[in-house]
C-alpha positions as CSV (number, residue, x, y, z in Angstrom):
1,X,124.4,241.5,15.4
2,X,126.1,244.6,16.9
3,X,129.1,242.7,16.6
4,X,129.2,242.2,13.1
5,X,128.6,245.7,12.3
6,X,131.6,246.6,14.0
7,X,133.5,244.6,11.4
8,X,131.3,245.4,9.0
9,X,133.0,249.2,10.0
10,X,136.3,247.9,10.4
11,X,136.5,246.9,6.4
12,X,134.7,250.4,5.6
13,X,137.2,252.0,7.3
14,X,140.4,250.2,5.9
15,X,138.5,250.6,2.1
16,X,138.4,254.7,2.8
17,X,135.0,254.8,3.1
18,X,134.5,256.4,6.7
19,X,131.3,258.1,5.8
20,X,130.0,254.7,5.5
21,X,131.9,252.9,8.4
22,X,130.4,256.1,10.8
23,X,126.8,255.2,9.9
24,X,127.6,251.2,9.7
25,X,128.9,251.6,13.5
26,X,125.6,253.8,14.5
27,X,123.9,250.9,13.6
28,X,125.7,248.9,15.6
29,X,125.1,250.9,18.7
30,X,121.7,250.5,18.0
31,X,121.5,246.8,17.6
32,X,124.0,246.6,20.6
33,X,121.3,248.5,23.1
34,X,118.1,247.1,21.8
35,X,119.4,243.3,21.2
36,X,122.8,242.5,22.8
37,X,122.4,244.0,26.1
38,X,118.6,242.6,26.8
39,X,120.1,238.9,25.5
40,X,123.4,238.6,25.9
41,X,124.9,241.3,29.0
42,X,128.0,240.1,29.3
43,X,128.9,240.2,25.7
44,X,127.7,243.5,25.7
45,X,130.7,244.8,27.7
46,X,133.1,243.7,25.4
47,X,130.8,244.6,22.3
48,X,130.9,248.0,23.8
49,X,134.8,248.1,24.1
50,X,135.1,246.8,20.3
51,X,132.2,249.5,19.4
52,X,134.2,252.5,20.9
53,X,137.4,251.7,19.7
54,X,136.6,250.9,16.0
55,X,134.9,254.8,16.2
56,X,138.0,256.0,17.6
57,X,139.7,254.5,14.7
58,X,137.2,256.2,12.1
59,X,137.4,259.3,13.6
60,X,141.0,259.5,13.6
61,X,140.9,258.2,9.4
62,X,138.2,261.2,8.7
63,X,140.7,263.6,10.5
64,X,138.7,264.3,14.0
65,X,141.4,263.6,16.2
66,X,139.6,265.4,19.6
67,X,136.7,263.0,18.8
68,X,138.7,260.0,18.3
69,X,140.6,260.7,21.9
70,X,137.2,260.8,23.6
71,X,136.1,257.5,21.8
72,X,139.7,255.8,22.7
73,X,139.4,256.9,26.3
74,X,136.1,255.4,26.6
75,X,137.6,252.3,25.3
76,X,140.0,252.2,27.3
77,X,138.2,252.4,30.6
78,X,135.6,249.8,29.3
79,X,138.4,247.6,28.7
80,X,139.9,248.6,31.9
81,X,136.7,247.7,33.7
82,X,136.4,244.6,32.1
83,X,139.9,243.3,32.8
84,X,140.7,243.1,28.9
85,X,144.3,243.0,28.2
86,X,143.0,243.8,24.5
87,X,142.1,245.9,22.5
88,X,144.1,248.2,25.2
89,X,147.4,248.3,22.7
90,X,145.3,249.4,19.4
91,X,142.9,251.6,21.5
92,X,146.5,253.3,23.2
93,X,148.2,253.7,19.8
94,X,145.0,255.1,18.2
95,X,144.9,257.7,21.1
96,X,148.8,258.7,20.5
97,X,148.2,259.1,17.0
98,X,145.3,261.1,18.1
99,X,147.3,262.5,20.7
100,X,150.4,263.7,18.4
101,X,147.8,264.9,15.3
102,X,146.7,267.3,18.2
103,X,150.3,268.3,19.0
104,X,149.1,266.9,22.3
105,X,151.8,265.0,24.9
106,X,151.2,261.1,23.9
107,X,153.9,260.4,26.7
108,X,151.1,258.7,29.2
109,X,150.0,256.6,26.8
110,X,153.3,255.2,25.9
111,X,154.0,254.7,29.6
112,X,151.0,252.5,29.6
113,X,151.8,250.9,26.4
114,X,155.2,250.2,27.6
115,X,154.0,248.7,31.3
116,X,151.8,246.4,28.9
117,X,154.3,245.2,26.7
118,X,156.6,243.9,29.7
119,X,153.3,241.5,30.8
120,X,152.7,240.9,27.1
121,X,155.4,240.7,24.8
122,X,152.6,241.0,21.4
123,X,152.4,244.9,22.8
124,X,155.3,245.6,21.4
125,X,154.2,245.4,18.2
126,X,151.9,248.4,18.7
127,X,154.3,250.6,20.7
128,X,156.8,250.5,17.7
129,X,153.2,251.2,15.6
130,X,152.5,254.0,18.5
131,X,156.3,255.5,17.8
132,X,156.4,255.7,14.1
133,X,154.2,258.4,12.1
134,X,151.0,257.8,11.2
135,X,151.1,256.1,7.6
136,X,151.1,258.8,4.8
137,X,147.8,257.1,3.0
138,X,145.9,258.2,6.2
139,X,145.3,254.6,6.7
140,X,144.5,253.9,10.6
141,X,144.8,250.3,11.8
């Protein structure tokens, strides 16, 4: 399924192999059009959240920063759309990582991060993530 390409991705991505992951998630995509969204349409809209922000997470790991803030904004507003409280933390600290590796202001998406963290505590988690530097291994998460 779509779906478990995505994770599939995610544990490319984590073992450093983005080339892999990148090509892993295309397939996903694929299954996720010709499969998912004939079947299964209101999975789709999340699969498509998950989908966007796992390649906003590769992008940022292979060093593509511009391409990993378009991914994350899609991500976002599909979540948004959906009325997802998550993956909006991960997707928002992946686009100030993306933001700051840009030398970019991140200061919108903190705002946001911060306005989610006082309905959620869990957020906060991920705004002290969004805060701190990017880990030196290049690892995104």
């Amino acid at each position: 399924s779509a779906r478990s390409r995505i994770y599939l991705a995610m544990a490319l991505r984590m073992a450093g192999r983005h080339v892999e992951a990148l090509a892993t998630l295309a397939e996903a995509r694929e299954r996720l059009e010709t499969y998912t969204r004939a079947q299964v349409p209101h999975y789709a809209a999340t699969t498509e959240t998950y989908l966007a922000y796992e390649v906003a997470r590769v992008l940022l790991g292979m060093g593509r920063p511009r391409d990993a803030l378009v991914s994350a904004a899609f991500a976002d507003g599909s979540a948004r759309r959906a009325g997802l409280l998550w993956p909006r933390p991960g997707v928002l600290r992946t686009a100030v990582w993306a933001r700051r590796a840009l030398g970019e202001s991140e200061a919108a998406e903190i705002a946001e991060l911060e306005a989610l963290a006082s309905r959620a505590p869990f957020v906060r988690t991920f705004l002290d993530e969004a805060r701190a530097p990017i880990r030196e291994d290049g690892l995104v998460y």
